[in-house]
MARSE-511824 format. One record per residue: residue in three letters; z, x, y of N, C-alpha, C in turn. Coordinates in nm, 2 decimals. Layout:
% MARSE-511824
<rolo resn="ALA" n_c3="Z" n_c1="X" n_c2="Y" ca_c3="Z" ca_c1="X" ca_c2="Y" c_c3="Z" c_c1="X" c_c2="Y"/>
...
//
This chain:
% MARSE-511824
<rolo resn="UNK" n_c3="1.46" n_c1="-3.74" n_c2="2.51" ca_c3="1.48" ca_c1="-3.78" ca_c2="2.37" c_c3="1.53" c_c1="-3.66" c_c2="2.29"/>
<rolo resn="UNK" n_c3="1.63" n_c1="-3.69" n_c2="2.21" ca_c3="1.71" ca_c1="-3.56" ca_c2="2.13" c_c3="1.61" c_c1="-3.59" c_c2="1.98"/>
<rolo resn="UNK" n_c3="1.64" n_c1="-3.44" n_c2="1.95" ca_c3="1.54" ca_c1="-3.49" ca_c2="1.82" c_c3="1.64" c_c1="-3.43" c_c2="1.72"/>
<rolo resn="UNK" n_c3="1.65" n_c1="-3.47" n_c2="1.56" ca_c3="1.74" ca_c1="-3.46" ca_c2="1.51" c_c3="1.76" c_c1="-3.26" c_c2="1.44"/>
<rolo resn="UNK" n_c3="1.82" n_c1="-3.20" n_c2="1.47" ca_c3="1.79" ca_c1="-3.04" ca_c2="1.38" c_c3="1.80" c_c1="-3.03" c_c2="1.20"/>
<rolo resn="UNK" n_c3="1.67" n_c1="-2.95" n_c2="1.22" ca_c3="1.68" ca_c1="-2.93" ca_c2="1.08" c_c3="1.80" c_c1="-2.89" c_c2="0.98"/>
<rolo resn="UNK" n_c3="1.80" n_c1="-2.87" n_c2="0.89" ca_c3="1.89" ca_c1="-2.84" ca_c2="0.80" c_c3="1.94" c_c1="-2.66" c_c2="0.82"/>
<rolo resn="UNK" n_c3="1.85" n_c1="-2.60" n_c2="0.88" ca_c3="1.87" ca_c1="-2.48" ca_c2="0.86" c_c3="1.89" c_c1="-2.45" c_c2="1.03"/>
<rolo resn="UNK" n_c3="1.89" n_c1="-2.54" n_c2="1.11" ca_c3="1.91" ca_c1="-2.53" ca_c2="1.23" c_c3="2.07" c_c1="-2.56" c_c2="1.26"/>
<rolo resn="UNK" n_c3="2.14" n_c1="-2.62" n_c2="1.15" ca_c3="2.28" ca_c1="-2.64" ca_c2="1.14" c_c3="2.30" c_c1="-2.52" c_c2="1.06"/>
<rolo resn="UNK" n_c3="2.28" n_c1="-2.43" n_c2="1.06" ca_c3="2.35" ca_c1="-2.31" ca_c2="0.96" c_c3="2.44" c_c1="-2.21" c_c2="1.01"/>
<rolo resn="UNK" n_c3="2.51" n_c1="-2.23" n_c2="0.96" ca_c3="2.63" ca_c1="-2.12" ca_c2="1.06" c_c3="2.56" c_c1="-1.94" c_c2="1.03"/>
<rolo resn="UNK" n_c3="2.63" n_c1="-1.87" n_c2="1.16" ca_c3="2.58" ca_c1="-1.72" ca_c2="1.11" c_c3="2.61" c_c1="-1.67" c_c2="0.95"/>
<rolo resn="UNK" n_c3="2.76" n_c1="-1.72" n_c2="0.96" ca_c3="2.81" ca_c1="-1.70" ca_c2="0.81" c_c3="2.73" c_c1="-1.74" c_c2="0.69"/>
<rolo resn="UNK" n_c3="2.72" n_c1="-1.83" n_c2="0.69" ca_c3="2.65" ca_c1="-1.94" ca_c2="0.61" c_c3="2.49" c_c1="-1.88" c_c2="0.56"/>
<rolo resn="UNK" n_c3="2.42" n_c1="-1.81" n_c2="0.68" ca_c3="2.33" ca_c1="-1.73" ca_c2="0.64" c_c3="2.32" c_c1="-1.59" c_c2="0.57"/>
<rolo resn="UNK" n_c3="2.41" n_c1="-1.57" n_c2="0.63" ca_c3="2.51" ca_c1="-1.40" ca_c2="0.55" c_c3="2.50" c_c1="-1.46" c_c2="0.39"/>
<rolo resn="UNK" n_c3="2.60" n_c1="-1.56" n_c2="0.37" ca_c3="2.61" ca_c1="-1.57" ca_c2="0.23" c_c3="2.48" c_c1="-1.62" c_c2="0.15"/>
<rolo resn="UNK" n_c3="2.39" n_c1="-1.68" n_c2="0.19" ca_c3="2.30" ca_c1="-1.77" ca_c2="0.13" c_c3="2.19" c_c1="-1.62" c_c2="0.08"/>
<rolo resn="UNK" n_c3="2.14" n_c1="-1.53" n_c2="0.22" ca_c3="2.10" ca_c1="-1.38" ca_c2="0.23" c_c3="2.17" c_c1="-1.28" c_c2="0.11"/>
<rolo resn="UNK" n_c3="2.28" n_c1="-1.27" n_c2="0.07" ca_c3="2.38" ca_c1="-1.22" ca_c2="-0.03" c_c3="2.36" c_c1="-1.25" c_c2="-0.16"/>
<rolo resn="UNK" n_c3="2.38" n_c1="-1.40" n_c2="-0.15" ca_c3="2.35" ca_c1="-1.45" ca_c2="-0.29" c_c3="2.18" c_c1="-1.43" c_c2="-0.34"/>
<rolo resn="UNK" n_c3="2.07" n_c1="-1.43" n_c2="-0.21" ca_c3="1.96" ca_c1="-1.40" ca_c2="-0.28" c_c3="1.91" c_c1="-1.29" c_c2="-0.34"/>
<rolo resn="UNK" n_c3="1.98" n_c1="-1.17" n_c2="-0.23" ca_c3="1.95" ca_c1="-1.05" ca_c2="-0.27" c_c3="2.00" c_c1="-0.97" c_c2="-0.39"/>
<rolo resn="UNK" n_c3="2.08" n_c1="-1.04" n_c2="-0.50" ca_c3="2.13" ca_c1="-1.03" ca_c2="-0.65" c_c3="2.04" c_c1="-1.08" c_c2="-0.70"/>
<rolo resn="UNK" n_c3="1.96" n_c1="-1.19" n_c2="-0.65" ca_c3="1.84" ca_c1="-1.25" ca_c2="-0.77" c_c3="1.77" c_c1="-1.17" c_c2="-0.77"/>
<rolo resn="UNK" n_c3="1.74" n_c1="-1.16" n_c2="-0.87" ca_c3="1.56" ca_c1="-1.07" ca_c2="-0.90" c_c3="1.46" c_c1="-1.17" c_c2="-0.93"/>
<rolo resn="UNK" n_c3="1.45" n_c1="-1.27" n_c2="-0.93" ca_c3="1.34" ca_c1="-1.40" ca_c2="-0.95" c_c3="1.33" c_c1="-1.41" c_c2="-0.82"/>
<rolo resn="UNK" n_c3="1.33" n_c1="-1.39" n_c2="-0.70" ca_c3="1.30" ca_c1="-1.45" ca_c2="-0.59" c_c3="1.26" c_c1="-1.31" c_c2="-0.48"/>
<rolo resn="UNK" n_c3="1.15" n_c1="-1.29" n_c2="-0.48" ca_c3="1.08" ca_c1="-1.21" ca_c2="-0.38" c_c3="1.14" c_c1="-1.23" c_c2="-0.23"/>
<rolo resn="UNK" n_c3="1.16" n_c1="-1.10" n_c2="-0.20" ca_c3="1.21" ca_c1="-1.13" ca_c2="-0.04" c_c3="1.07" c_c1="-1.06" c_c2="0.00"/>
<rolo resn="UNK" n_c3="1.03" n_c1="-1.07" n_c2="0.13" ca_c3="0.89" ca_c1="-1.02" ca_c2="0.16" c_c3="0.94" c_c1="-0.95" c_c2="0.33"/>
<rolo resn="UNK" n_c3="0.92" n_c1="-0.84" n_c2="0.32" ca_c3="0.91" ca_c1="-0.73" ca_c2="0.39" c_c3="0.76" c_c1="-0.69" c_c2="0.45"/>
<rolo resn="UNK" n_c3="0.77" n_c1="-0.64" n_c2="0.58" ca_c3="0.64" ca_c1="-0.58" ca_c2="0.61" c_c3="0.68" c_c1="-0.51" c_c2="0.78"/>
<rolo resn="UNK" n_c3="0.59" n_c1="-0.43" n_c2="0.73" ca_c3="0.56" ca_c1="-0.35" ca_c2="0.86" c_c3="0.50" c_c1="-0.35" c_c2="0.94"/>
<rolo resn="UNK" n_c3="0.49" n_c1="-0.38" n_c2="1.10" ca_c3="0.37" ca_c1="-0.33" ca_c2="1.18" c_c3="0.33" c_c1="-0.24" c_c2="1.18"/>
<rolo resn="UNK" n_c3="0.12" n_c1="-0.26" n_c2="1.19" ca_c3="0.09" ca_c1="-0.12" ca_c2="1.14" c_c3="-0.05" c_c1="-0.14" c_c2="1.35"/>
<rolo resn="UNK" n_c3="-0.03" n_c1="-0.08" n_c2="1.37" ca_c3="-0.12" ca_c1="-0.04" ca_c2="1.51" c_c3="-0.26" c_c1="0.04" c_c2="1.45"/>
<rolo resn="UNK" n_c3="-0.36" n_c1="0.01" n_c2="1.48" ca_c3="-0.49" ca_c1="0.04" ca_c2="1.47" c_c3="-0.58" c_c1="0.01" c_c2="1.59"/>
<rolo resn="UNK" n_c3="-0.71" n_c1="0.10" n_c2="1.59" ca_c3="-0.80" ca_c1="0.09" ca_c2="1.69" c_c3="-0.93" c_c1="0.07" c_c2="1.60"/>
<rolo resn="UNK" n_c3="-1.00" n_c1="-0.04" n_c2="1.65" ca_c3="-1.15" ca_c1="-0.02" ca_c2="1.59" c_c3="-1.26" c_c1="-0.03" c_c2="1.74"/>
<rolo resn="UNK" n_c3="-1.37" n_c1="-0.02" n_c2="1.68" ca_c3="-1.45" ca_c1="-0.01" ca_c2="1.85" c_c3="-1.51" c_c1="-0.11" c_c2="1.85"/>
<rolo resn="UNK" n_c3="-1.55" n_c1="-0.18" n_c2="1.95" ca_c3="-1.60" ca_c1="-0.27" ca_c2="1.96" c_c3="-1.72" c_c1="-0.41" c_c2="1.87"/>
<rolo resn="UNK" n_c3="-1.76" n_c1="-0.30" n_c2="1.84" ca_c3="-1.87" ca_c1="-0.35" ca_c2="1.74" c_c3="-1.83" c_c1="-0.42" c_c2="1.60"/>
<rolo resn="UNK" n_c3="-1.71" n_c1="-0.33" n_c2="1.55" ca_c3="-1.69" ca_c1="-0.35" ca_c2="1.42" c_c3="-1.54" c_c1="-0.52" c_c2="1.42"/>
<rolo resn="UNK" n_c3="-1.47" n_c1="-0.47" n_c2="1.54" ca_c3="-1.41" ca_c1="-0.57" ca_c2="1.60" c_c3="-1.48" c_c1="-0.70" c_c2="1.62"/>
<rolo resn="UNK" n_c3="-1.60" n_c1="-0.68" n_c2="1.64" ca_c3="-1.69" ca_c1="-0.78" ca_c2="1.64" c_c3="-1.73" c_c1="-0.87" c_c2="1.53"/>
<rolo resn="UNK" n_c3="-1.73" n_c1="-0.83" n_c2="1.46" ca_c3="-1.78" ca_c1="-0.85" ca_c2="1.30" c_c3="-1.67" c_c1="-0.86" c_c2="1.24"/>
<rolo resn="UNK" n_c3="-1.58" n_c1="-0.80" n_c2="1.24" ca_c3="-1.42" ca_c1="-0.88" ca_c2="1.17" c_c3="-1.38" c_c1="-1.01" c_c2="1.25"/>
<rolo resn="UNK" n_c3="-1.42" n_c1="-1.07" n_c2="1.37" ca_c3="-1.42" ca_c1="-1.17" ca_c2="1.41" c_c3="-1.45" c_c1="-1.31" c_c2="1.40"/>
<rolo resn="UNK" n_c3="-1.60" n_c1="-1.24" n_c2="1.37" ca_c3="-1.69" ca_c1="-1.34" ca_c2="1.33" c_c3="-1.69" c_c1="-1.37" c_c2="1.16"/>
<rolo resn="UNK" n_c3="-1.67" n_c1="-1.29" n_c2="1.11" ca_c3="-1.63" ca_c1="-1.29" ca_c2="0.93" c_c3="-1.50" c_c1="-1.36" c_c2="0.96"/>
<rolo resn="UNK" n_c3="-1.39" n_c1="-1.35" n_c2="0.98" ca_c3="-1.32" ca_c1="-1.47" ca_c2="1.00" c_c3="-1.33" c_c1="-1.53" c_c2="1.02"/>
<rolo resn="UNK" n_c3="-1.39" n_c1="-1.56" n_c2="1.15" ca_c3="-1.40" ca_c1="-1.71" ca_c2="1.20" c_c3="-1.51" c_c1="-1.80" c_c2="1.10"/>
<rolo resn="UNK" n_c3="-1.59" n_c1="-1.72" n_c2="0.98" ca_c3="-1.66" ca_c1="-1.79" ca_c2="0.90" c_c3="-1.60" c_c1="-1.86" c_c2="0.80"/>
<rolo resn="UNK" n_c3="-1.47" n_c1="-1.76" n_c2="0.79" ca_c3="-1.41" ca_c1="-1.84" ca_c2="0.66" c_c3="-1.29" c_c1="-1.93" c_c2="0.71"/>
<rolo resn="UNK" n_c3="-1.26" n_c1="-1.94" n_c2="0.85" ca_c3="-1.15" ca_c1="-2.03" ca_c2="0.93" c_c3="-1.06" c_c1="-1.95" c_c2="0.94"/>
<rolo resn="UNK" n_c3="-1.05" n_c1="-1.82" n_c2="0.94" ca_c3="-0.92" ca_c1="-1.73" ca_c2="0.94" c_c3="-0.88" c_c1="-1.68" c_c2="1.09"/>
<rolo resn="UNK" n_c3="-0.78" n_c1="-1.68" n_c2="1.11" ca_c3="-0.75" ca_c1="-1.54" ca_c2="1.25" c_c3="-0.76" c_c1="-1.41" c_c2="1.20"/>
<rolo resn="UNK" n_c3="-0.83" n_c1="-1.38" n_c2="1.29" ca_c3="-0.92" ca_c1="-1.22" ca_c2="1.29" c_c3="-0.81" c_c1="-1.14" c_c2="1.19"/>
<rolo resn="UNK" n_c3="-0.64" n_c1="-1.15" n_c2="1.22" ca_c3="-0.56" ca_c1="-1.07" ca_c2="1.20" c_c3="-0.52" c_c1="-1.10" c_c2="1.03"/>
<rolo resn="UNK" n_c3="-0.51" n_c1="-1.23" n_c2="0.99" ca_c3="-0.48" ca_c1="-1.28" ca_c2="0.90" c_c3="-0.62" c_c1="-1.22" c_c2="0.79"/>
<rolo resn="UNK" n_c3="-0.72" n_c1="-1.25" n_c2="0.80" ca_c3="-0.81" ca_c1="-1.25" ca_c2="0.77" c_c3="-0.82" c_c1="-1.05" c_c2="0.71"/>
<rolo resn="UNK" n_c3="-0.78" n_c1="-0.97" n_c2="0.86" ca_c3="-0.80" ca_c1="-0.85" ca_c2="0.82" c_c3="-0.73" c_c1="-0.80" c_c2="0.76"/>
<rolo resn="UNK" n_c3="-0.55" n_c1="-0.85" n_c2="0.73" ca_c3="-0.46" ca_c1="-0.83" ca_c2="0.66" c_c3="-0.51" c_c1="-0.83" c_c2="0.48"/>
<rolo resn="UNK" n_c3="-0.58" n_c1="-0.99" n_c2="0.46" ca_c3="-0.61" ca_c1="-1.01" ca_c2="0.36" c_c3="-0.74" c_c1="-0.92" c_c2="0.27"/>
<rolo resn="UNK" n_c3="-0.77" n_c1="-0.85" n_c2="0.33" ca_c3="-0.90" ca_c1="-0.79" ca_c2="0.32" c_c3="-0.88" c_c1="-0.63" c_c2="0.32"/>
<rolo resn="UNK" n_c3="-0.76" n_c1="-0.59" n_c2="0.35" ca_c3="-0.68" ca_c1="-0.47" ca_c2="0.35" c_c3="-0.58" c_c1="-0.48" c_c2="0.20"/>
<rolo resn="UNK" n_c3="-0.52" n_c1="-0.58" n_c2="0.19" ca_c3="-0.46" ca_c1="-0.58" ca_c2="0.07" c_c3="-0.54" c_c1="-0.60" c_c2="-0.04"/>
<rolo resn="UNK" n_c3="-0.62" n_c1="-0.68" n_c2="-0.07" ca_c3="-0.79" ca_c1="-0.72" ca_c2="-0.16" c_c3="-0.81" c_c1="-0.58" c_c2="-0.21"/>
<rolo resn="UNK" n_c3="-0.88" n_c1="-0.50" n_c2="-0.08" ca_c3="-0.91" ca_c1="-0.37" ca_c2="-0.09" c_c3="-0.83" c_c1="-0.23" c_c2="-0.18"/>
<rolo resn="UNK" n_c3="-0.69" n_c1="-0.27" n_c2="-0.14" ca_c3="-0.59" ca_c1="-0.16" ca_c2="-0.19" c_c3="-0.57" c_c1="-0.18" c_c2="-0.29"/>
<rolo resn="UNK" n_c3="-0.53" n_c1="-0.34" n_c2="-0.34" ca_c3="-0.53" ca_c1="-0.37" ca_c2="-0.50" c_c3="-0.64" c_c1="-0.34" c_c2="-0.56"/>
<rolo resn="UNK" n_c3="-0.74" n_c1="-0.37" n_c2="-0.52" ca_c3="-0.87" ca_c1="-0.29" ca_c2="-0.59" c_c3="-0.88" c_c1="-0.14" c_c2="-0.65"/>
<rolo resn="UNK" n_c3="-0.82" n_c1="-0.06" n_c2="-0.54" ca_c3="-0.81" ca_c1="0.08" ca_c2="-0.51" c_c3="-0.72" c_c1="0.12" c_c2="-0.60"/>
<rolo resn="UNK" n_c3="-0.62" n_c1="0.05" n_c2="-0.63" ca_c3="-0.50" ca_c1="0.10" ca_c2="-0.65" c_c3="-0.52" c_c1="0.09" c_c2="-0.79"/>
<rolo resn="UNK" n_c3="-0.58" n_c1="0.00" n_c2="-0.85" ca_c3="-0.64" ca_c1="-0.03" ca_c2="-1.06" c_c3="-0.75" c_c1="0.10" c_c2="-1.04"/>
<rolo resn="UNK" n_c3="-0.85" n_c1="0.13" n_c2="-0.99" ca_c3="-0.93" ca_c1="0.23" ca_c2="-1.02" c_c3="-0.79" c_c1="0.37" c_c2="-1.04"/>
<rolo resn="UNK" n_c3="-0.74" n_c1="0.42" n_c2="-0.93" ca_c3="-0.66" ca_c1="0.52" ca_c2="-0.92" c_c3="-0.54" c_c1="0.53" c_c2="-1.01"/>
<rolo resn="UNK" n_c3="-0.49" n_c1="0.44" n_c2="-1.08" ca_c3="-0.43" ca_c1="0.43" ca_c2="-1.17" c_c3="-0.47" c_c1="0.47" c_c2="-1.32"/>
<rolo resn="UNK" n_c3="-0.60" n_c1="0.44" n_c2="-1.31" ca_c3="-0.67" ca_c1="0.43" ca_c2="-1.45" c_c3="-0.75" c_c1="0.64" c_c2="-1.45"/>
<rolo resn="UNK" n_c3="-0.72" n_c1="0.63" n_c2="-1.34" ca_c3="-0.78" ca_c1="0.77" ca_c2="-1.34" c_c3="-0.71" c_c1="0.87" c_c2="-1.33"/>
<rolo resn="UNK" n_c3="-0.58" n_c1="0.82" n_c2="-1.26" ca_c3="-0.44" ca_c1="0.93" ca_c2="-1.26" c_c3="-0.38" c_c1="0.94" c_c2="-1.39"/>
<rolo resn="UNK" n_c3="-0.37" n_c1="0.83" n_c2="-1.48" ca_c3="-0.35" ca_c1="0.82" ca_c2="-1.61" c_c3="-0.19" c_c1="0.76" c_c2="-1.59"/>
<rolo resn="UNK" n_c3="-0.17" n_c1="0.70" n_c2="-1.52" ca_c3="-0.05" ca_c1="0.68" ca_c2="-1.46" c_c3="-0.02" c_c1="0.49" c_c2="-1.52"/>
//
């Protein structure tokens, strides 16, 4: 059974060039970037970021992502207010 392609599954390479072009002039529309970042925790604590997710229905990674950024925005209003910045 053929199933019908989405709209963005018909997009030409071009077609994405321009649509990518035209967004990157807006400044109302957030493009979202990110990095891989590699870490080690030891088992125990790995343990417990597990289970803390799985309490709130999260994947461990999603979960630790969100809790990394929480954190930094936290960090980042104290340090602000103290750099005078």
């Amino acid at each position: 059974m053929k199933t019908k392609k989405s709209k963005l599954e018909t997009l030409t390479k071009k077609q994405i060039e321009n649509i990518t072009e035209k967004v990157e002039k807006r400044s109302d529309i957030p493009l979202v970037s990110s990095r891989q970042v590699n870490m080690r925790v030891n088992d125990v604590l790995l343990e417990r970021i597990k289970l803390l997710a799985n309490a709130q229905g999260l994947p461990f990674t999603t979960f630790l992502g969100r809790l990394i950024r929480e954190d930094i925005d936290r960090l980042w209003k104290v340090y602000k207010k103290v750099s005078g910045d």
